[in-house]
C-alpha positions, 0 to 999 in steps of 0.5 A: 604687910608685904604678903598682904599686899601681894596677895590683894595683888592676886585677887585684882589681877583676874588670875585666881581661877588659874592660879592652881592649873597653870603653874611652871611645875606644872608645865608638860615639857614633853618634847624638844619644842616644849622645852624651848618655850619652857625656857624661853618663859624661864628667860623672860623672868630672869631678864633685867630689862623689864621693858621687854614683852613676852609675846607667843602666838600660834598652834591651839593647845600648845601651852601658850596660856599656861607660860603666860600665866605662870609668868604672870603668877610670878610677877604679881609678887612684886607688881600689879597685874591685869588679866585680859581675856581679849573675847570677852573683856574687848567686847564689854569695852567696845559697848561702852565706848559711847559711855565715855567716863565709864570706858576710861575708867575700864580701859585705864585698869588696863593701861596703866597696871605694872603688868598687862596680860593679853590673852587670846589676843584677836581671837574673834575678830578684827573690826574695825573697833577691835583694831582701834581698842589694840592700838590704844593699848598697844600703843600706850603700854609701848610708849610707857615702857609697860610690862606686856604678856600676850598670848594669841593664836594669831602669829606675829606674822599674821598680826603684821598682816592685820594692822601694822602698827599694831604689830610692829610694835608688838614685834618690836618690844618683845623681839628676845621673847617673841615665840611663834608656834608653828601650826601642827597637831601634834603640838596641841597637848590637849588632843595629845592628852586624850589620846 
């Protein structure tokens, strides 16, 4: 029953394409920087206080959604879990947002998952929708001790910049786990990989 649940777990979670590619076996710690971040992954599983988010943002390519997902492979053993990829499923819940059964219905499948996972967050764009769509899942994952995983190419910084209140609350729950990845080429491993 245990292992049946968890795997009904995996197929609501959104992972399945990525649950092969971005394993923790698989993660290329090929210098110094990677290493850390490896860790620091590691650290956040093996915290107690689960209320802590895991945030990483910064250099394109540096494996910030491959930690986030393999972080998230090992939370769905024992939790629900929700992948979000920000472009897409922003956009589709901003189009409902007239329909509004329909809107609390999509948007609650986010709010109230053991664990959310937010990736490429802001990538795209920061109307004025995207603002207020942030702050309500922000907002209510922080005021409900949630479980949080964000990836973004956007640092904490840059966030704070965009909208305050989002940020700090981001800045504020994840600060044992939040990484900023400075921007340098040399860090994308995709263009490293291909020569």
């Amino acid at each position: 029953m245990v292992e049946r649940q968890s795997i009904e777990r995996f197929k609501n979670s959104g992972l399945e394409p990525l649950r092969q590619k971005y394993t923790f076996s698989k993660f290329n710690q090929y210098n110094e920087k990677t290493k850390k971040l490896y860790d620091k992954a590691q650290d956040f599983l093996k915290n107690e206080d689960k209320k802590d988010w895991f945030f990483i943002g910064g250099q394109v390519g540096s494996g910030k959604s491959h930690l986030c997902t393999a972080i998230c492979l090992q939370l769905l053993k024992t939790k629900r879990l929700k992948f979000m990829e920000w472009v897409k499923e922003s956009v589709t819940l901003k189009s409902m947002v007239l329909d509004e059964l329909n809107y609390t219905k999509e948007l609650g499948k986010l709010l109230y998952t053991d664990v959310l996972y937010i990736d490429d967050f802001f990538k795209g764009g920061t109307n004025k929708a995207d603002l207020r769509l942030a702050f309500e899942l922000i907002n209510y994952r922080y005021n409900n001790d949630l479980i949080t995983i964000i990836s973004s190419e956007k640092s904490i910084n840059e966030i704070l910049e965009i909208d305050e209140a989002i940020g700090s609350r981001i800045y504020e729950i994840s600060y044992n786990f939040n990484l900023d990845i400075e921007k340098d080429e040399e860090l994308n491993y995709r263009l490293k990989e291909r020569g």
